[in-house]
C-alpha positions in Angstrom: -3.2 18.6 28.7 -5.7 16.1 29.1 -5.7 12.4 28.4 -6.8 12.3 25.2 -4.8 14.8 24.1 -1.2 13.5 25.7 -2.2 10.3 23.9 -2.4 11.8 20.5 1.0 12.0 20.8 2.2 8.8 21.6 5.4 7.7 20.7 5.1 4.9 18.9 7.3 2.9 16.0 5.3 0.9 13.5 6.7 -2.0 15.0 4.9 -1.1 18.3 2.5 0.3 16.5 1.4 -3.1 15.0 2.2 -5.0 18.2 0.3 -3.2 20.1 -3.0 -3.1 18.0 -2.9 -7.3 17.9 -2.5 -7.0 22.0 -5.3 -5.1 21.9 -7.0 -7.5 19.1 -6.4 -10.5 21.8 -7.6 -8.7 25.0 -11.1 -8.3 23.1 -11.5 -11.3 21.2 -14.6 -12.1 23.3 -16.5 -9.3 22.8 -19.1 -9.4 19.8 -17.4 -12.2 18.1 -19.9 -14.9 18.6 -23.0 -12.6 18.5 -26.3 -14.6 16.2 -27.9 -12.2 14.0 -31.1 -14.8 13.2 -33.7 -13.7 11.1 -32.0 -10.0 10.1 -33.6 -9.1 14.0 -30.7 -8.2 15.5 -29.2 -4.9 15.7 -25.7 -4.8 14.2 -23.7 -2.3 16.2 -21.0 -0.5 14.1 -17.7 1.8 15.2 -16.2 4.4 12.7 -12.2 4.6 12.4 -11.3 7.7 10.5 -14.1 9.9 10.4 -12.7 11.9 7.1 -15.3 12.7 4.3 -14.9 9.0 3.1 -15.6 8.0 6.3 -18.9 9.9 6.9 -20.0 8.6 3.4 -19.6 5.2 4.1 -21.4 5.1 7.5 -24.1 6.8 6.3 -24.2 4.1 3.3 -23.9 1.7 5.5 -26.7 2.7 8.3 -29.2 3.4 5.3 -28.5 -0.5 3.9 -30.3 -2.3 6.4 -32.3 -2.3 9.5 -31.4 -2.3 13.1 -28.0 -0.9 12.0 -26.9 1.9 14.4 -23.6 3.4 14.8 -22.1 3.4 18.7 -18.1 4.6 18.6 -16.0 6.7 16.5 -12.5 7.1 16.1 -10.1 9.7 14.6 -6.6 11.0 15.0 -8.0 14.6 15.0 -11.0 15.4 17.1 -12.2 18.4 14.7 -13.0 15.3 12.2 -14.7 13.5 14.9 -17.1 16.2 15.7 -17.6 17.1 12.3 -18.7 13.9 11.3 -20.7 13.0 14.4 -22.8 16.5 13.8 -23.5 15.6 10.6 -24.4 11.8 10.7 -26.7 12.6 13.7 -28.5 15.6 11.8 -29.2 13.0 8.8 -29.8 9.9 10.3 -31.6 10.5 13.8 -31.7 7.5 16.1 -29.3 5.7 14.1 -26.2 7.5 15.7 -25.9 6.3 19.2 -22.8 7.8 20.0 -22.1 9.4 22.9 -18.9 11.5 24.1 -17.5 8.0 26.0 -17.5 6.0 22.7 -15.4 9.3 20.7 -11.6 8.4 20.5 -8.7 10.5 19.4 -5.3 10.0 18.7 -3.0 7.4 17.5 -4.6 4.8 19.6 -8.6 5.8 18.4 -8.7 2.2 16.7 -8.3 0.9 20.2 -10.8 2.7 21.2 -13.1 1.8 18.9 -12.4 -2.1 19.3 -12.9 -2.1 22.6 -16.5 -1.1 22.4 -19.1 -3.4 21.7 -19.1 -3.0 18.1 -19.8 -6.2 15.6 -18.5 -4.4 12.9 -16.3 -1.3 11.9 -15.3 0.5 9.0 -11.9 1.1 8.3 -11.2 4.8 6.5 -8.0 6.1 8.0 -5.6 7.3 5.2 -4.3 3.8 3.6 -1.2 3.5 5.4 -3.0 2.8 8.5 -5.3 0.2 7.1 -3.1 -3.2 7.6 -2.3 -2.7 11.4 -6.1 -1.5 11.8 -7.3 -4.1 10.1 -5.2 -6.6 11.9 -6.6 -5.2 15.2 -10.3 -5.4 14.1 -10.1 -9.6 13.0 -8.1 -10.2 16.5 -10.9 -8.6 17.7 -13.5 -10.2 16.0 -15.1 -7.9 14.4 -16.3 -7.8 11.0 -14.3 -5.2 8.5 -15.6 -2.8 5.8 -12.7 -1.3 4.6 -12.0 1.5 2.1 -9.6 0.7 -0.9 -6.6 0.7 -0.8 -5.6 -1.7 1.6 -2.3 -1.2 1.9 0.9 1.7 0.1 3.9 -0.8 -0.1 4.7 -4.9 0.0 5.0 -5.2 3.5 1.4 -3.8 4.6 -0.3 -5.9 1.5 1.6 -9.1 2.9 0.2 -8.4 6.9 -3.6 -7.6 4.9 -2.8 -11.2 3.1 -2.3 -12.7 7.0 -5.5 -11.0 8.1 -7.5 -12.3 5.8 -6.7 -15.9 6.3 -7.4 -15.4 10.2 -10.8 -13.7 9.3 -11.3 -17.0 6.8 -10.5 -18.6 10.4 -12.8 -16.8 13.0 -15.9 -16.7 10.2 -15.5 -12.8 9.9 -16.5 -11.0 7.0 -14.4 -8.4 5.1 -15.4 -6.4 2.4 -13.6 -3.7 0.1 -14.6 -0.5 -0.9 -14.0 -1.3 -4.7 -17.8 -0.8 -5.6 -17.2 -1.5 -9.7 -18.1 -5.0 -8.4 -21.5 -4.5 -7.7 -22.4 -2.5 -10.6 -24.7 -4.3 -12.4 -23.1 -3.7 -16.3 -19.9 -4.8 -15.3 -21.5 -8.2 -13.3 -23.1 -8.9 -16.7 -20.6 -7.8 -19.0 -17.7 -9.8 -16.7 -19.9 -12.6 -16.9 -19.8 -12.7 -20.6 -16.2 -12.6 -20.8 -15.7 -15.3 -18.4 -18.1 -17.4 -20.5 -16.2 -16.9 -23.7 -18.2 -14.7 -25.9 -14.9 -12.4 -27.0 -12.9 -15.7 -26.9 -9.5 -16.1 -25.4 -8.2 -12.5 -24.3 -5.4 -11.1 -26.3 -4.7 -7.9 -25.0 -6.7 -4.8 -23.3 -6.0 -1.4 -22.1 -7.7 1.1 -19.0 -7.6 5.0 -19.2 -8.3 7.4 -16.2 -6.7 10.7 -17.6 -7.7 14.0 -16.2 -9.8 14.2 -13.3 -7.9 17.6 -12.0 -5.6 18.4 -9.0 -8.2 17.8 -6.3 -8.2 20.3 -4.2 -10.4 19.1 -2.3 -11.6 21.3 1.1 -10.6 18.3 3.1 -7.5 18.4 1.7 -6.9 22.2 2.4 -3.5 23.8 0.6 -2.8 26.1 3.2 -0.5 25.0 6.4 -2.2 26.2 9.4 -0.3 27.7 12.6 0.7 25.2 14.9 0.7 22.0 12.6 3.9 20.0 13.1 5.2 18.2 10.1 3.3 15.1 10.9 -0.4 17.2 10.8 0.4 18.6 7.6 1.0 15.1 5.8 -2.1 13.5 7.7 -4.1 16.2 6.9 -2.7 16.3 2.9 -2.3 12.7 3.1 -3.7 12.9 -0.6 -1.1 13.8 -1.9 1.6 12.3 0.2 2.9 8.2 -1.1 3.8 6.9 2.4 0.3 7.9 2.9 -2.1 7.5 -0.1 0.4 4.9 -2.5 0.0 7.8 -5.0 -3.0 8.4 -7.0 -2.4 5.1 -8.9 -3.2 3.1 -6.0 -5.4 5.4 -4.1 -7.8 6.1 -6.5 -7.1 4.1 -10.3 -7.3 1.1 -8.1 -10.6 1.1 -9.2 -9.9 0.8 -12.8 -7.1 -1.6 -12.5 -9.3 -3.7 -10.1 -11.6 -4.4 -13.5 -8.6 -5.7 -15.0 -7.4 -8.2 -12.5 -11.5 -8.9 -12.9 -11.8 -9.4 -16.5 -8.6 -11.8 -16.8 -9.4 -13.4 -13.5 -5.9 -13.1 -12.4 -3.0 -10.4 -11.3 -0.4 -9.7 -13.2 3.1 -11.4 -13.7 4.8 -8.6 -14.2 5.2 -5.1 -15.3 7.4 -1.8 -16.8 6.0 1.7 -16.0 7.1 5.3 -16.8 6.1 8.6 -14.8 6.2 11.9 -13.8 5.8 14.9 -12.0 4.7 17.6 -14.2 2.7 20.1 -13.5 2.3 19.7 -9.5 4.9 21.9 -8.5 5.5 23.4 -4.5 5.1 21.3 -1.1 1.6 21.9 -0.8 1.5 18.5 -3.7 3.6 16.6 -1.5 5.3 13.8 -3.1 3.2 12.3 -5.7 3.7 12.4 -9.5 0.5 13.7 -11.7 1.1 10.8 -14.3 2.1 7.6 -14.9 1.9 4.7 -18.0 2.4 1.0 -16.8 2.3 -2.1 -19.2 1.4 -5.1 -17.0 2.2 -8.8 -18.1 -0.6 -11.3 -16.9 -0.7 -15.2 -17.6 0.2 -16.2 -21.3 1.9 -13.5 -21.9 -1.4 -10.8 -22.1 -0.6 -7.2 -21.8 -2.8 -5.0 -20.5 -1.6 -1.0 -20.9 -3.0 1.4 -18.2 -2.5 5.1 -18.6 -3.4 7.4 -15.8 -2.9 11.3 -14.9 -4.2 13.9 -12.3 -3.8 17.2 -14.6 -5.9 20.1 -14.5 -7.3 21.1 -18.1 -6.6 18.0 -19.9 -9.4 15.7 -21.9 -11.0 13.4 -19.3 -11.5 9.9 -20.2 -12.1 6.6 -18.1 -12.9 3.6 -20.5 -11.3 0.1 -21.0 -11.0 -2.0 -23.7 -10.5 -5.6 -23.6 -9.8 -7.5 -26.9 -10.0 -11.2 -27.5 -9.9 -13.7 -30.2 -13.8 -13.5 -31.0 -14.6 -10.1 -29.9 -14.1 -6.9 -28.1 -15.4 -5.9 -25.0 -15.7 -2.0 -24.0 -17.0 -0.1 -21.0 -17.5 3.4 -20.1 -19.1 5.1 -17.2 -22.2 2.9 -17.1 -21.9 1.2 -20.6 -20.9 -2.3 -21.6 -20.7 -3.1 -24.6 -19.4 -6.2 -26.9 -18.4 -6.3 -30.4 -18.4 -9.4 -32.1 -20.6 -12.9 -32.8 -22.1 -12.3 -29.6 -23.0 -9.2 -29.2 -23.9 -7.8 -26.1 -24.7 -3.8 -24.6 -26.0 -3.8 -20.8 -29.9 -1.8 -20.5 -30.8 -3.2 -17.5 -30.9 -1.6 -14.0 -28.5 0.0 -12.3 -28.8 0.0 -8.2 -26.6 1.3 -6.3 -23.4 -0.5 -5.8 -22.3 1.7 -2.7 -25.2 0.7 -1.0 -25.1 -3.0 -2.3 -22.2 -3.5 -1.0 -22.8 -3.2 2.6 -26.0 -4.7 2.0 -24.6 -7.6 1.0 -22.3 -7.6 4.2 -25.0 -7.0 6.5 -27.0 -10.0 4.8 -23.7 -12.2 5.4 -23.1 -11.3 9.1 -26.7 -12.2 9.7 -26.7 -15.3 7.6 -23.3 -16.6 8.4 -21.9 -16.9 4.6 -18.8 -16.8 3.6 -18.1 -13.1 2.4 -13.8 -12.2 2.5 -12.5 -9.9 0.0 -9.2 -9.6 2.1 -7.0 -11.1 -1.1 -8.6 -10.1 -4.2 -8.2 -6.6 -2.4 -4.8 -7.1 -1.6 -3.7 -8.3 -4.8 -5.3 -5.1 -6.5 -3.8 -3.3 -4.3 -0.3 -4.6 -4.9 -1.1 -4.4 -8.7 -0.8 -0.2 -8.4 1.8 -0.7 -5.7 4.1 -3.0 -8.2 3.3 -0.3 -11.2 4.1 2.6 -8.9 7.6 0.8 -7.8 8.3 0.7 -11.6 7.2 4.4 -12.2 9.5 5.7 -8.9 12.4 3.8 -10.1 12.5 2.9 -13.6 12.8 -0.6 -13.1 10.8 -3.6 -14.5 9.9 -6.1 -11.7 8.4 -9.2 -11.2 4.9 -9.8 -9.4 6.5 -12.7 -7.5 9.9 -10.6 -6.0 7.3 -7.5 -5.1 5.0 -9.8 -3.5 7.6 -12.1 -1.9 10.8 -10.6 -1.6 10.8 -6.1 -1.2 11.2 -4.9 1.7 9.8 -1.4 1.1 8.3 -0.3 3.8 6.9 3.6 3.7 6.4 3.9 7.5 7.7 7.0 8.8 10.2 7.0 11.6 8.0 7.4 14.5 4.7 7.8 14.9 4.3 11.8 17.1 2.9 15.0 15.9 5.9 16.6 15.6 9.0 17.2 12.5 9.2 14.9 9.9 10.8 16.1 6.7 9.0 15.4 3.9 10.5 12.4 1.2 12.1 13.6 -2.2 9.5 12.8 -5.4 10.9 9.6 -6.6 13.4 10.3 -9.8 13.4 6.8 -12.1 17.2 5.6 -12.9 18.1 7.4 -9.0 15.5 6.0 -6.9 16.3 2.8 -5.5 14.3 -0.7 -5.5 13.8 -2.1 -2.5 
C-alpha cells in the first residue's frame, strides 16, 4: 500500500480530527495570507477540497468569473473523484488548470494537502459534515473560503463555523456561501422593497419546495459496490445520510428558508415541526425522511410555515409568500411580484448569480473589502438544523437552547474506512433531544 493510500485510512476522532486541521491551519499561516492583488493583475491561485459534481461546478464557475484565476491543488477522500474532476476541468478550461499529480491529495487528510500549497483561496465541497473543521483549517491558514451550503448538520459544527468567521473578520479573509438566491437580481429588488416598507410591517409568510423526486442521482449510485466498507457507502450516499447531508431540509431547502431569514432580516425564535419517512423505504435511502412541515416563530411573534418533501410523482411547487400589513409579496422561479399600494413585478435582467457570486469574491480579495458571509450562513444553516431537531423528535425548541445549549453532535465514532452501522431514521415522541 502506498502512502496515500495507508493515509486514507487514518484513524482519526473528530476531536483529532479538528485539532489536527487547526495545527495544520498554524504551521501555514504564512503562506498566501498577505498576498496584494492590485489592479485585478494578479493571479489568484485556487485549491479544490471535494472534487464531487458540486465541486467541479463550482471551480469551473469560479475560473470562468475572472481573469488570472487558475486552479493549482485538489483534494478528495476518493481518488476516482479526483481524477474525474481533474479530466474534466482540464478538457474545458485549458491553461486554467495547473494541477499537476504533486498538488492531488487523497484521503482524510486531502484538506491538508490542499492548504499547504500555495493556494489564496479554496473551495470547500466536501459532504457538509466536513465543512466546519475544513473551514476552520483554511482561515488558520489564511486562505480565502468559498464554501458550499450547508455549513454545518448539527449545533456543535454551526457554533465552530460561528468561531471561524470571527477569526476570518480578524485576518481580513473573505468567506462566501454557496446560497446564490442572493445574487439573483428579482429577489435583490424585490428584498429591497420589503425592507423599505412597501408591504408594511410583516405579518406572516409561508415557503414551499414539494416534490423535486428521490434523486438518484449517478453520483449518488444505489448500488453497494464490492469492497466498500460501511464508511464508503455513507460517503459515497452521503445524500441521503443526516450525519452527512443534515437531511434534505438543510442540504438543499436551505435555499428557500435562507429567503426567509432574508425577507424578515432576522432568524427565527423558535419553532414546532412534524415529519416523516414515507415513501423512501430500504438502506439504499439511508436515514433521511422524504417530508417534513416546520412552523418557525421569528421576532414579534411572525410565523412563517415551510413545507418541504422529496417524493417522486407528486405536484412540484417552489414559491413563497410573504404577507404584510400594506401588501403581499410573492416569488416564483424568477418572478417577484407585489400586491398592494405599491405595486411591484421584477422585468429586469437576470445575470447569473452562480457566477456573480465568485465574481464578487474575486473583486473583494483584489480590492480588500470586507466580504464574510460566515454568520448569515451559519444562522441559515441552524434554521433547517433547529426544524430538523423538531421533525426527528417531536419537540418544539427554542433558537437560543439549539444555538447555545445542544450538544448534538452527528460525528461518527471514528473517522476509517471500515464498519459503521448505519443510525435508525429518527421516530418523533422516541427520539431523544439533545
Amino acid at each position: 500500500m502506498d502512502n496515500k493510500a495507508e493515509k486514507a485510512r487514518l484513524n482519526l476522532s473528530r476531536r483529532d480530527f479538528i485539532k489536527t486541521s487547526a495545527a495544520l491551519g498554524a504551521a501555514t499561516w504564512a503562506l498566501g495570507s498577505n498576498r496584494m492583488f492590485a489592479a485585478g493583475s494578479d493571479k489568484i491561485r485556487l485549491g479544490l477540497i471535494g472534487c464531487g459534481g458540486r465541486g467541479t461546478y463550482d471551480t469551473t464557475n469560479c475560473l470562468n468569473a475572472a481573469p488570472n484565476v487558475e486552479l493549482v491543488a485538489m483534494g478528495d477522500l476518493f481518488r476516482d473523484r479526483i481524477d474525474r474532476s481533474r479530466q474534466r476541468l482540464t478538457k474545458e478550461l485549458g491553461d486554467k488548470v495547473k494541477v499537476t499529480d504533486e498538488t492531488c491529495f487523497v484521503g482524510w487528510d486531502a484538506h491538508k494537502g490542499v492548504l499547504g500549497c500555495d493556494v489564496d483561496m479554496v473551495i470547500l465541497t466536501e459532504p457538509p459534515h466536513f465543512r466546519p473543521a475544513h473551514l476552520r483549517a483554511a482561515v488558520e491558514a489564511g486562505k480565502h473560503v468559498f464554501m458550499e451550503k450547508p455549513v454545518a448538520v448539527d449545533p456543535v459544527g454551526v457554533r465552530s463555523v460561528l468561531e471561524s468567521a470571527k477569526l476570518a473578520d480578524q485576518k481580513n479573509l473573505t468567506i462566501v456561501a454557496g446560497t446564490q438566491s442572493r445574487r439573483m437580481a428579482h429577489l435583490i429588488e424585490g428584498m429591497k422593497r420589503i425592507h423599505n416598507g412597501d408591504i408594511g410591517r410583516i405579518t406572516g409568510g409561508q415557503c414551499l419546495r414539494i416534490g423535486g423526486g428521490m434523486l438518484d442521482w449517478s453520483e449518488a449510485t444505489k448500488e453497494r459496490q464490492p469492497g466498500w466498507s460501511d464508511m464508503e457507502w455513507q460517503l459515497r450516499r452521503w445524500l441521503f445520510l443526516t450525519w452527512l447531508s443534515g437531511d434534505f431540509i438543510t442540504e438543499m431547502h436551505i435555499h428557500n428558508l435562507d429567503r426567509m431569514n432574508w425577507a424578515l432580516d432576522a432568524h427565527p425564535v423558535q419553532c414546532i415541526a412534524l415529519g416523516g419517512r414515507q415513501v423512501r423505504t430500504g438502506p439504499e435511502y439511508g436515514n433521511i425522511y422524504d417530508h417534513i412541515t416546520v412552523q418557525y416563530e421569528y421576532p414579534d411573534g411572525v410565523k412563517i410555515e415551510y413545507m418541504g418533501s422529496q417524493i417522486d410523482k407528486m405536484t412540484y411547487r417552489q414559491d413563497a409568500r410573504i404577507i404584510g400589513t400594506k401588501g403581499m409579496a410573492y416569488t416564483h422561479e424568477g418572478d417577484f411580484i407585489i400586491d398592494g399600494p405599491k405595486p411591484f413585478r421584477y422585468d429586469g435582467p437576470s445575470p447569473s448569480p452562480v457566477i456573480k457570486q465568485h465574481a464578487d469574491q474575486i473583486e473583494a480579495i483584489r480590492t480588500g473589502a470586507h466580504l464574510n458571509e460566515g454568520q448569515r450562513i451559519a444562522e441559515s444553516t441552524m434554521t433547517c438544523v433547529m426544524g430538523r431537531m423538531s421533525a426527528y423528535t417531536g419537540r418544539a425548541l427554542k433558537w437560543d437552547w439549539a444555538m447555545n445549549a445542544s450538544k448534538l453532535d452527528l460525528s461518527p465514532p471514528r473517522y476509517e474506512f471500515g464498519d459503521l452501522p448505519m443510525r435508525p431514521v429518527a421516530m418523533p415522541g422516541q427520539t431523544q433531544l439533545i
